[in-house]
C-alpha beads as a LAMMPS data file, in Angstrom:
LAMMPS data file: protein, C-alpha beads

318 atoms
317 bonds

1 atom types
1 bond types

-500.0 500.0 xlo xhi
-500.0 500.0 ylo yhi
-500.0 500.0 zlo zhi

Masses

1 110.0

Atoms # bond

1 1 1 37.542 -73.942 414.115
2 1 1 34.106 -74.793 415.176
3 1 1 32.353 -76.174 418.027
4 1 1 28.977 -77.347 416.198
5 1 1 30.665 -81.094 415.145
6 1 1 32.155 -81.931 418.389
7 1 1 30.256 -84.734 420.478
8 1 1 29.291 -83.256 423.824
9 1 1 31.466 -85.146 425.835
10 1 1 34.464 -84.006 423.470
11 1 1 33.272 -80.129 423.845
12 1 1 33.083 -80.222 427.672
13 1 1 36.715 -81.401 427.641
14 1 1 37.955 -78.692 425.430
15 1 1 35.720 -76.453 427.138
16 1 1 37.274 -77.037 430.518
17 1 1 41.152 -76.903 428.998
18 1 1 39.944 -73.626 427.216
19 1 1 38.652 -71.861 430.873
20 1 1 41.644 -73.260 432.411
21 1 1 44.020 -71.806 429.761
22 1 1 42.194 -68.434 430.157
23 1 1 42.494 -68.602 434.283
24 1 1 46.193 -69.503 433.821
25 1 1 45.463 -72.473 435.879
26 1 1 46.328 -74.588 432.537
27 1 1 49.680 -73.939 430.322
28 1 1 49.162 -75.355 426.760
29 1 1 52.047 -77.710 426.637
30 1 1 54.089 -75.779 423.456
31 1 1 55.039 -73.065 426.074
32 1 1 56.718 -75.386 428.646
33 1 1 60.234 -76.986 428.488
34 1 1 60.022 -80.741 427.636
35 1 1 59.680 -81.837 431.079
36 1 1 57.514 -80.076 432.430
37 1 1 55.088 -81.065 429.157
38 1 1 55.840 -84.652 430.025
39 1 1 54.654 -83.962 433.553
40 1 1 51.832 -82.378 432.902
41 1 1 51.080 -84.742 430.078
42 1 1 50.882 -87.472 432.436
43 1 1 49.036 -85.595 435.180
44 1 1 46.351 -84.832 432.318
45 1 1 46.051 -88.562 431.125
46 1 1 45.652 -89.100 435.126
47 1 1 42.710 -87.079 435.397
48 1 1 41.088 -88.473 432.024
49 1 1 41.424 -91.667 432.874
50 1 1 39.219 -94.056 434.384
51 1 1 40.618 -96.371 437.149
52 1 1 43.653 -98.956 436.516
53 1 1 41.787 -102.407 436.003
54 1 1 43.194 -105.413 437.358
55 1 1 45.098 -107.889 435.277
56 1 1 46.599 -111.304 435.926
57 1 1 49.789 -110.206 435.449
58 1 1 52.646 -107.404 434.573
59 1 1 56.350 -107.361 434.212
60 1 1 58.773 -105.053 433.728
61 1 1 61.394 -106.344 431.520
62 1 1 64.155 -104.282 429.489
63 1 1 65.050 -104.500 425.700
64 1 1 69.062 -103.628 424.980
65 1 1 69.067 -101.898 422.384
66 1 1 72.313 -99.980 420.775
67 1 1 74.321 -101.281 424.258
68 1 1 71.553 -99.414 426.114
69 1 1 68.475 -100.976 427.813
70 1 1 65.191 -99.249 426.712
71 1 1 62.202 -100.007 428.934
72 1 1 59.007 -101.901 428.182
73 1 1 56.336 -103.394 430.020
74 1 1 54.493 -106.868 429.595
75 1 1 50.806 -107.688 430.761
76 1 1 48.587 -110.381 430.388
77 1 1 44.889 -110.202 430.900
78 1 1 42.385 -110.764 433.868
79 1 1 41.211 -113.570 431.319
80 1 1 44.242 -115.365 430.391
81 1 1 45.403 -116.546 434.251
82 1 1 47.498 -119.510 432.566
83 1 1 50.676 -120.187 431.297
84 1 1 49.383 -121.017 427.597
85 1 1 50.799 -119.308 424.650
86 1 1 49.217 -115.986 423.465
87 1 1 49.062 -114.270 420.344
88 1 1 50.887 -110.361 421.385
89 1 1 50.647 -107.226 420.621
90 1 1 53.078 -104.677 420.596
91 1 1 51.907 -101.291 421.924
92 1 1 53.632 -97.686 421.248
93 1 1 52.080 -94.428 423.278
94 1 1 51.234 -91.255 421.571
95 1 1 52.942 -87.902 422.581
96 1 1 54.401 -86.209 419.463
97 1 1 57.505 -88.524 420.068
98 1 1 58.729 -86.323 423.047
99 1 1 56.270 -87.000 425.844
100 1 1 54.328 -89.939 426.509
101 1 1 55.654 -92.743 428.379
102 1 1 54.560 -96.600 430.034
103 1 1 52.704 -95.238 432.526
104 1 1 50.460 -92.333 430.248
105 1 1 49.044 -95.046 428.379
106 1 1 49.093 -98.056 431.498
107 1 1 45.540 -98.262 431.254
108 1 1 44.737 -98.676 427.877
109 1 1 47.281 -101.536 427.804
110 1 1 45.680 -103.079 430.343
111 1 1 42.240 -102.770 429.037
112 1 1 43.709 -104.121 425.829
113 1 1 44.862 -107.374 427.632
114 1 1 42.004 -107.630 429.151
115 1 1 39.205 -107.439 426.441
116 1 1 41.743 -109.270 424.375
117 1 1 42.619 -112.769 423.929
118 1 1 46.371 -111.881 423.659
119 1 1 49.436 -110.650 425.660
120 1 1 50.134 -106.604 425.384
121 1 1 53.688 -105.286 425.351
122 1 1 54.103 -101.745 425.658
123 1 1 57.683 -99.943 424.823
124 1 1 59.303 -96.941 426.046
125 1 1 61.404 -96.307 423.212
126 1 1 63.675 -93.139 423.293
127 1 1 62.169 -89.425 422.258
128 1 1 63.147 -86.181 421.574
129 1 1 64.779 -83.891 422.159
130 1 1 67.313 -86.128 423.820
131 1 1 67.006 -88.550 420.996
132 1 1 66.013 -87.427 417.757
133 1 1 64.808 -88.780 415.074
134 1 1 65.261 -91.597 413.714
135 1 1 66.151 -93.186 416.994
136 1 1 62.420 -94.052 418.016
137 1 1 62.132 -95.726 414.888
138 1 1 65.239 -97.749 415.805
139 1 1 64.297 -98.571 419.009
140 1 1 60.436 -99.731 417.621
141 1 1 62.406 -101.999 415.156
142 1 1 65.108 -103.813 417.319
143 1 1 61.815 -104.224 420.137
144 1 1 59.744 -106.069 416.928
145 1 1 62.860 -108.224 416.591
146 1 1 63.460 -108.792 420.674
147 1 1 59.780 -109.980 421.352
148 1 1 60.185 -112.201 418.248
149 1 1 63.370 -114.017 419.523
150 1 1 61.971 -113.835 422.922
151 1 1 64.806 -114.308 424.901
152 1 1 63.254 -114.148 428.080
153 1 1 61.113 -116.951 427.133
154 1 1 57.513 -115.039 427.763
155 1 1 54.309 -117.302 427.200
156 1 1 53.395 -115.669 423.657
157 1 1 53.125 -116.888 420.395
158 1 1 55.696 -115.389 418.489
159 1 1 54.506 -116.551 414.695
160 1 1 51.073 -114.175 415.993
161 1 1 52.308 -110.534 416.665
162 1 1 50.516 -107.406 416.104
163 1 1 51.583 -104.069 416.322
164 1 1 49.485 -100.943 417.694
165 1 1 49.721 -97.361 418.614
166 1 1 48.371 -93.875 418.758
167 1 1 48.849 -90.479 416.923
168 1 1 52.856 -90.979 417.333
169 1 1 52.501 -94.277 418.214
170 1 1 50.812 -95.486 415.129
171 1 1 53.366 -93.627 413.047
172 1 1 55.742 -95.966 414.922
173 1 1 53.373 -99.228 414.276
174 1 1 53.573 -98.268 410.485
175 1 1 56.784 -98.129 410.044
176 1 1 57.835 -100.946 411.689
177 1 1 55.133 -103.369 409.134
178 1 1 56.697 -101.432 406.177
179 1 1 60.077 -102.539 407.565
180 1 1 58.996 -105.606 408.556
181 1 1 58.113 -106.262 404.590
182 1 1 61.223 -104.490 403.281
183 1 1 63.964 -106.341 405.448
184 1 1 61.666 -109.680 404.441
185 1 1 60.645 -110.837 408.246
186 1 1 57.005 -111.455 407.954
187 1 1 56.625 -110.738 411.733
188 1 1 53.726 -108.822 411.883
189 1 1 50.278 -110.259 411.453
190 1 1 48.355 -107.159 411.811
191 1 1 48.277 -103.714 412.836
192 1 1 45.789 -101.295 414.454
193 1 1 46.465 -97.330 413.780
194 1 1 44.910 -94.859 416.457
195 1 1 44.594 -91.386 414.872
196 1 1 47.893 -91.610 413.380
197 1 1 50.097 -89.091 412.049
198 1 1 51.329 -90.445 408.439
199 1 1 52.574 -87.563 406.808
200 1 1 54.642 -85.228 408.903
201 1 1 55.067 -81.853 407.605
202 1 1 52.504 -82.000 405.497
203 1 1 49.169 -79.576 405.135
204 1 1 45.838 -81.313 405.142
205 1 1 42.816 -79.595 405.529
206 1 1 41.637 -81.666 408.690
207 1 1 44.894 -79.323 410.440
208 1 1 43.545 -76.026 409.533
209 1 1 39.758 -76.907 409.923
210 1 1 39.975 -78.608 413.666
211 1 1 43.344 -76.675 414.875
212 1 1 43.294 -76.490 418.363
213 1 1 41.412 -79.337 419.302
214 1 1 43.774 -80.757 422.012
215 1 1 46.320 -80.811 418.904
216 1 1 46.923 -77.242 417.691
217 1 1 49.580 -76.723 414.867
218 1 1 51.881 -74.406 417.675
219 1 1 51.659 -77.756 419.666
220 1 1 52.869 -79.823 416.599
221 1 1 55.593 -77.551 415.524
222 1 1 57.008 -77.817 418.890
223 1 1 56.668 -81.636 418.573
224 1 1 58.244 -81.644 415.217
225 1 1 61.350 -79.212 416.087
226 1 1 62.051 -81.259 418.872
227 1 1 62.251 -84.687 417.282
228 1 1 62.639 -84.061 413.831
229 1 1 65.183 -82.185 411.521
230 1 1 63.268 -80.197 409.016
231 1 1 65.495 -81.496 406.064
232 1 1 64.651 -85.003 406.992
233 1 1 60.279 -84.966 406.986
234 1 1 60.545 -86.431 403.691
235 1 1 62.017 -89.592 405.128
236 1 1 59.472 -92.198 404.766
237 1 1 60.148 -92.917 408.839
238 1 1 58.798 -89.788 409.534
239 1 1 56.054 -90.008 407.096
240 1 1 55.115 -93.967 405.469
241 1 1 52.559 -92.050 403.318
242 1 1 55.994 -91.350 401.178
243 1 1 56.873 -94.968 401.138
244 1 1 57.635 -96.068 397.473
245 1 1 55.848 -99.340 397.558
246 1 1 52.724 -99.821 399.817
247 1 1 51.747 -103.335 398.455
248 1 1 51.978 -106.291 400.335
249 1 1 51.386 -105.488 404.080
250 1 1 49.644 -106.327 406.855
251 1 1 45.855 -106.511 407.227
252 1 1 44.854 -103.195 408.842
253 1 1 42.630 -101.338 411.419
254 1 1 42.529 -97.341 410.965
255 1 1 40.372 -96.010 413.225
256 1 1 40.836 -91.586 413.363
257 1 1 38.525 -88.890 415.534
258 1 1 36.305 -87.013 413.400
259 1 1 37.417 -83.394 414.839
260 1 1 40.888 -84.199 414.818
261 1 1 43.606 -82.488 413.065
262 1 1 45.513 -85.897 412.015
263 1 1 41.721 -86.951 410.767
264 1 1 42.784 -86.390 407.016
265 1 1 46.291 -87.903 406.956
266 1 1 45.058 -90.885 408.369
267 1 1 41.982 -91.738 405.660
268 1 1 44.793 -90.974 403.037
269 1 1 46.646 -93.613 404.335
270 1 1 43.856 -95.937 404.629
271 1 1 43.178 -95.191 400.779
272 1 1 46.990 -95.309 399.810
273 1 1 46.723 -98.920 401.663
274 1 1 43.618 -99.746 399.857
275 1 1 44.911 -98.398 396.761
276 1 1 47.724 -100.315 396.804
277 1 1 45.950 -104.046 397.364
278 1 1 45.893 -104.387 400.821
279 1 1 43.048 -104.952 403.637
280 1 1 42.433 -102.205 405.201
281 1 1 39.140 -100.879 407.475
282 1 1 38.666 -97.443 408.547
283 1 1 36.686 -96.233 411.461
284 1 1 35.759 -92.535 411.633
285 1 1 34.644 -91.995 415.509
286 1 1 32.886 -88.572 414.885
287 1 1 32.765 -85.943 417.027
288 1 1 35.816 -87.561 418.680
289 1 1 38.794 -85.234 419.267
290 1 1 42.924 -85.959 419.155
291 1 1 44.033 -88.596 422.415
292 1 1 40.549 -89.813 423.073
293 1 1 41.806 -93.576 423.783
294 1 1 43.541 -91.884 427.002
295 1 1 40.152 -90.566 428.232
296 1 1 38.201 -93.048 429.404
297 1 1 36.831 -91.249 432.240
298 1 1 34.867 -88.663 430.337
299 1 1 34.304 -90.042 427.224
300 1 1 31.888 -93.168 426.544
301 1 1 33.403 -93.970 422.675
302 1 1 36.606 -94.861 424.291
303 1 1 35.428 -97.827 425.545
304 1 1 34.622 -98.802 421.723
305 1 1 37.357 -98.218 420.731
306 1 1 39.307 -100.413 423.063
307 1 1 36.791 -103.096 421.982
308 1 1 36.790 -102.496 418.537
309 1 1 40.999 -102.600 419.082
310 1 1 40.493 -105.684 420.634
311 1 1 37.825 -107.904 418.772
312 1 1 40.024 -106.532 415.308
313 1 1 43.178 -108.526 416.990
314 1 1 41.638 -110.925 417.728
315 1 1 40.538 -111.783 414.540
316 1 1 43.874 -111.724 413.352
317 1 1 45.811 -113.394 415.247
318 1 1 43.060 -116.681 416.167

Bonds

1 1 1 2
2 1 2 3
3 1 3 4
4 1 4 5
5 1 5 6
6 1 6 7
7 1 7 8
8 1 8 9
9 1 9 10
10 1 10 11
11 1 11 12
12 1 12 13
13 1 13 14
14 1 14 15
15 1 15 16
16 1 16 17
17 1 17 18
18 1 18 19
19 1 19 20
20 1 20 21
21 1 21 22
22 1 22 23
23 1 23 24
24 1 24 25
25 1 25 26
26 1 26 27
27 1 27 28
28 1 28 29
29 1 29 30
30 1 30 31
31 1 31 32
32 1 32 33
33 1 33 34
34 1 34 35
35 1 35 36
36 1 36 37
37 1 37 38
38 1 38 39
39 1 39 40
40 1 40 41
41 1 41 42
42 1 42 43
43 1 43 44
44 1 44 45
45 1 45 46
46 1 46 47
47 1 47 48
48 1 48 49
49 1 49 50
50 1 50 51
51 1 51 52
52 1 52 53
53 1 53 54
54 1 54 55
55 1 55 56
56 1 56 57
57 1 57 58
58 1 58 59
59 1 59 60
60 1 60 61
61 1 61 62
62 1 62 63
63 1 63 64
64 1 64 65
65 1 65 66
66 1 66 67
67 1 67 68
68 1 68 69
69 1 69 70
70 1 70 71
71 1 71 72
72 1 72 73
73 1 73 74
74 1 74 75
75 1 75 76
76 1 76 77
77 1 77 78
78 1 78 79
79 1 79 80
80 1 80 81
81 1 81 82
82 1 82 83
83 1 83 84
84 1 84 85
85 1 85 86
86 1 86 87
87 1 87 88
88 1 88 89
89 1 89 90
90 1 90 91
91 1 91 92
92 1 92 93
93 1 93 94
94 1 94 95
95 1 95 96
96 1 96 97
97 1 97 98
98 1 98 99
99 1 99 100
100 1 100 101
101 1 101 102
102 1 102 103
103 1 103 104
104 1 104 105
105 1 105 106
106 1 106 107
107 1 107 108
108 1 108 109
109 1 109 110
110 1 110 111
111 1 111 112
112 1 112 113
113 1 113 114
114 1 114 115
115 1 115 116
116 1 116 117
117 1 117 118
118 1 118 119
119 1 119 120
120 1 120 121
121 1 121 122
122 1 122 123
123 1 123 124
124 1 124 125
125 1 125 126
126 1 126 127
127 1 127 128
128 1 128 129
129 1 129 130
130 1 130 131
131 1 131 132
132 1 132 133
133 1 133 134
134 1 134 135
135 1 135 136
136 1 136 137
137 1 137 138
138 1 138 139
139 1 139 140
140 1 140 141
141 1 141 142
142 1 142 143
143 1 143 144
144 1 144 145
145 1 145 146
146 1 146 147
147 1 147 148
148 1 148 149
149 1 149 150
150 1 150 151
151 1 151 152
152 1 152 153
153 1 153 154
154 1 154 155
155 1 155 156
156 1 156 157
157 1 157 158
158 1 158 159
159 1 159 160
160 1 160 161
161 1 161 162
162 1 162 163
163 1 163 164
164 1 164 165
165 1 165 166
166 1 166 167
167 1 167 168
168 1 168 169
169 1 169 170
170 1 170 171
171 1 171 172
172 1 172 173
173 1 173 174
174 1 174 175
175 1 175 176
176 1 176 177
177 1 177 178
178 1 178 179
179 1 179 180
180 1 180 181
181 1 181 182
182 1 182 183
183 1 183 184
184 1 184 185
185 1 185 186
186 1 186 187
187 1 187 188
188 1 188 189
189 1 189 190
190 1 190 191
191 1 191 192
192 1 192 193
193 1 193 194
194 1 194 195
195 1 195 196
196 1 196 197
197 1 197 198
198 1 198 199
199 1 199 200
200 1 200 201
201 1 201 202
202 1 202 203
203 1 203 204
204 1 204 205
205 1 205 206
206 1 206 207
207 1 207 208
208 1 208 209
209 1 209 210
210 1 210 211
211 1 211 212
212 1 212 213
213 1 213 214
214 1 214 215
215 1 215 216
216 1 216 217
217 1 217 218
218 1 218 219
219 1 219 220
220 1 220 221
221 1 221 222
222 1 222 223
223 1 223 224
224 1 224 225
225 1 225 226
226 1 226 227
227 1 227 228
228 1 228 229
229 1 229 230
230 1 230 231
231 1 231 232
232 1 232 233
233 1 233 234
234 1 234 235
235 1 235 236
236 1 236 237
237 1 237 238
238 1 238 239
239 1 239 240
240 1 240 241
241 1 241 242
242 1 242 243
243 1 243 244
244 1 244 245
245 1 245 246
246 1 246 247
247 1 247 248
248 1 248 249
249 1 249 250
250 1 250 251
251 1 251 252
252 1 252 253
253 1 253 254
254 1 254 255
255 1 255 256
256 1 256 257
257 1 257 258
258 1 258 259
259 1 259 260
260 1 260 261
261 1 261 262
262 1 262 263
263 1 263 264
264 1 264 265
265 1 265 266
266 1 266 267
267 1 267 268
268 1 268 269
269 1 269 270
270 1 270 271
271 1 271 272
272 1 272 273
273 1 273 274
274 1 274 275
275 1 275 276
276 1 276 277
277 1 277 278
278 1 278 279
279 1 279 280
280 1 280 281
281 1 281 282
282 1 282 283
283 1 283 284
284 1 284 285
285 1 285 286
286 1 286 287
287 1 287 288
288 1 288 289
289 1 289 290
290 1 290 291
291 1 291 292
292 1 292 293
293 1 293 294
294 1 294 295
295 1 295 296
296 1 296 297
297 1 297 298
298 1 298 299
299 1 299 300
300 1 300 301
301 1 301 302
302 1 302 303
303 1 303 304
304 1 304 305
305 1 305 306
306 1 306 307
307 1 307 308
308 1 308 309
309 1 309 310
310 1 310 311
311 1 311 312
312 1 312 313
313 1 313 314
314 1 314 315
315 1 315 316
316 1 316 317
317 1 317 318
């Protein structure tokens, strides 16, 4: 692992989780019990995040899923203060798939709304180790299939959905396209991939080379042995780089951190995508480390992201 490729901003951050670490102010999160990494997960994102903007409008609403209610969380942008229909996007947090929740990633959703000419729905589907695998999946699916009916008749457009997510999150988004296409409901117009991890368990070069940058492969094996059965990482669920049959998906946005340890598994997928016929743009932010969308505060390229996020669907979904 080395510093020299890291953008400044990037370095000072690992720089100040490194001194903290070595003070024992800071305990990486693969030593702590699940909630106390899910508190301090949060309390991090709090302190790399800019301000909460204002938006026109948010809701908490509840998706029953498997005769339980899972939580989720509607916005609409500063922009949009009307009743029109809006094109929506469907939003699922990073966090290994056992920390991460609404309020972790409540300001990129409402930056999203707001640079965007569409509604943001963020879900809080269920994580390990209370819930293993596949049940996030699960939960991501039956939400695609609530919004669409829309039975709390929201102001969206439900012919115009896009899905997004980061590092876990876009794992999530890409599953739920290749189900979309499998199970033959053309409900998703587009998706938007942040860092994502596509091929759990696997060993990519990216993962040795940039170990340790916020991600660290102690980090990820506690991730994975919390959500994840090992005799089950060759599901495609866990990893849509296995997926027999790539063709015919949704238009795509890929956008990875160049120091990132998920760097590599995400250009493979763009290039499996590509490979396979379908439209596909990747975005290498370099210098950029692992959860950089959640750190606003300190780093100028998250703002370009978000817009690039944006502008990319709304394109789509005009």
């Amino acid at each position: 692992m080395s510093d020299k490729n890291l953008h400044p901003e990037a370095l000072a951050i690992i720089n100040d989780i490194r001194s903290a670490e070595k003070s024992g102010e800071r305990i990486p999160l693969y030593k702590m019990n699940y909630i106390e990494a899910r508190n301090a997960y949060l309390d991090m994102r709090g302190s790399l995040s800019p301000p909460a903007p204002e938006v026109y409008k948010i809701k908490n609403i509840s998706i029953p899923v498997d005769s339980q209610n899972i939580k989720a969380r509607y916005y609409r942008g500063i922009n949009n203060n009307n009743n029109n229909k809006l094109p929506v996007t469907i939003f699922f947090h990073g966090g290994g798939w056992v920390i991460g929740d609404l309020d972790t990633h409540d300001v990129v959703c409402r930056q999203l709304a707001n640079e965007g000419n569409f509604d943001v729905i963020a879900i809080d589907y269920r994580m390990g180790p209370e819930y293993r695998f596949p049940t996030a999946i699960n939960d991501a699916i039956a939400s695609v299939n609530w919004i669409k009916n829309n039975p709390l008749n929201l102001p969206i457009n439900v012919e115009k959905i896009a899905v997004c997510g980061d590092s876990a999150g876009g794992n999530i988004a890409a599953v739920c396209c290749i189900s979309s296409k499998e199970n033959l409901v053309p409900s998703i117009s587009f998706q938007a991939l942040i860092y994502p991890s596509t091929h759990m368990g696997a060993h990519y070069p990216s993962k040795e080379q940039y170990n340790g940058f916020i991600l660290s492969k102690l980090l990820m094996n506690w991730f994975e042995k919390k959500y994840i059965d090992k005799d089950k990482l060759n599901d495609w669920r866990a990893a849509p780089m296995l997926f027999k049959d790539l063709s015919n998906l949704t238009p795509s946005l890929i956008a990875v951190a160049g120091c990132d340890p998920l760097k590599d598994e995400g250009l493979a997928y763009g290039e499996a995508l590509k490979k396979a016929g379908n439209n596909v743009e990747t975005v290498i932010f370099d210098g950029q480390i692992h959860g950089f969308l959640t750190m606003g505060a300190r780093i100028s390229d998250t703002a370009k992201l978000i817009s690039l996020v944006s502008d990319r669907i709304n394109n789509a979904l005009k």
